[in-house]
N, C-alpha and C positions, 0 to 999 in steps of 0.2 A: 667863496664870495669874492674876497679882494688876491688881487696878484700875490705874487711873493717875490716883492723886491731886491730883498735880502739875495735869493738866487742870483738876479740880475748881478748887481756888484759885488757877489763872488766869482762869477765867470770875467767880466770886465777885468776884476784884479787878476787871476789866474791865467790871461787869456795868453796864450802863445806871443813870442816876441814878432813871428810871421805873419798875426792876423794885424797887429798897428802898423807892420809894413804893408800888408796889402790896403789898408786902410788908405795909410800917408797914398799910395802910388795912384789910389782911385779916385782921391782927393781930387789929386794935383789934375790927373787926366781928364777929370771931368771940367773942370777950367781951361784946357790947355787946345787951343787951335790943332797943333801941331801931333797934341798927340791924339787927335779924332780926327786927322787926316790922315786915311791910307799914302804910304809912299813917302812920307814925309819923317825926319826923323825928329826927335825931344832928346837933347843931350840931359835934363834934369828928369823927364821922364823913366831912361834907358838906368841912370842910376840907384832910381829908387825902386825900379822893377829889380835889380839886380841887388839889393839891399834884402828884398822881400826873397829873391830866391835863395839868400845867404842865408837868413834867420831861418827861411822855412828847414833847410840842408840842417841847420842845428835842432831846431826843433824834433827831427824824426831823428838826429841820432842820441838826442838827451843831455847835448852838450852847452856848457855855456859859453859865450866868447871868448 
């Protein structure tokens, strides 16, 4: 009958430190002129994409920072 929320705010708490970077980085690029133009570069874009490739790198080897 009803969801089970309880799930929900167990995976949110559990959730990999790579899925709130890919969150922050799709955040920003959905706002971001710069980073929705081909050719063009986002200096705070390029950062947090590379924040999300770093946690993702720890994430699959189990490590923490």
């Amino acid at each position: 009958m009803g969801g089970t929320p309880m799930t929900s705010a167990a995976e949110e708490t559990n959730a990999p430190l790579a899925d709130e970077e890919w969150r922050a980085a799709l955040e920003h690029a959905a706002g971001c002129l710069s980073c929705r133009t081909p050719g063009v570069g986002c200096e705070t874009g390029e950062q947090l994409l590379r924040a999300y490739e770093e946690a993702a790198r720890q994430d699959r080897s189990g490590g923490d920072a």
